[in-house]
N, C-alpha and C positions, 0 to 999 in steps of 0.2 A: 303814197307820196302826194303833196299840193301838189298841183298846178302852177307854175309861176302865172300869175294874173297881168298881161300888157293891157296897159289905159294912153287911150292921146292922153299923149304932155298937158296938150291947149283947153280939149274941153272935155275929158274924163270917157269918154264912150267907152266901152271894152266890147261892145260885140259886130261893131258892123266897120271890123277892121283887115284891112287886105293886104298879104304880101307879097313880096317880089323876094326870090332869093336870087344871090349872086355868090355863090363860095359861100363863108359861113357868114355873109353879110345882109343881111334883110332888110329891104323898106318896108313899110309899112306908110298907108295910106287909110283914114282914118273917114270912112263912108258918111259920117254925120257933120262936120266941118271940113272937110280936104285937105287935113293940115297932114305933112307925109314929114316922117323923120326914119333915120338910120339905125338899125338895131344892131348892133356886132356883139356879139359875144366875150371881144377882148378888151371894151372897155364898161367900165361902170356906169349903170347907167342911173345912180344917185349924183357919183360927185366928176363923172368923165374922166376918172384917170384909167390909166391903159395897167393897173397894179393888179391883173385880177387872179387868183390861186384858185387849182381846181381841186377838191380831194372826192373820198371816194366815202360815202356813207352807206351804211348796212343797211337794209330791209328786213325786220323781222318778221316771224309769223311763230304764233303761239300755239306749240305741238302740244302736248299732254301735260293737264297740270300747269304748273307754271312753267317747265321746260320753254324756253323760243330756241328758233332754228334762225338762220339767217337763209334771206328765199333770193339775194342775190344785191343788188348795190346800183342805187344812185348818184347822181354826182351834182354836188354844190358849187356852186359858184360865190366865193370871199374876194370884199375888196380890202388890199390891206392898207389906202391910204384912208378912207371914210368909216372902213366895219360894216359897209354893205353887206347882206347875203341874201343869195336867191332860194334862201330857206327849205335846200334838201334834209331831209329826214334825219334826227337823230335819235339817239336811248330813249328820249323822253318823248319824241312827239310820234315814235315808230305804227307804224301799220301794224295792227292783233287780226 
């Protein structure tokens, strides 16, 4: 499975960033500008609406041959007002 990849909004850094949870709510404070923003899992964080669908994508792994086995399940994150996704695994991008 990617990683979902967080970058500051303001000025793109992705590694020297710190967070606070509170419930499934996260700040995030961003070590190279200071600039700190809110990460929630219940809204989108392309277009901010609160539309966001979870489902459940498979994890393959490739047994014998071309046989795959499913090794257990990810879960995606869709926004159904923009078509965001936080681009969990499917058929075609699956883990061999």
């Amino acid at each position: 499975m990617t990683p979902v990849r967080i970058e500051c909004p303001k000025c793109g850094e992705s590694k020297r960033l710190k967070g606070d949870r509170k419930g499934k709510v996260i700040t995030i404070k961003c070590g190279s500008c200071g600039h700190s923003w809110v990460r929630d899992p219940d809204v989108c964080p392309s277009c901010g609406a609160r539309k966001i669908v979870r489902r459940r994508v498979p994890l393959y792994q490739k047994a014998r041959g071309t046989q795959q086995s499913i090794i257990g399940f990810s879960v995606a994150r869709d926004c159904q007002a923009c078509g965001w996704t936080s681009g969990g695994e499917d058929e075609k991008s699956a883990v061999y």
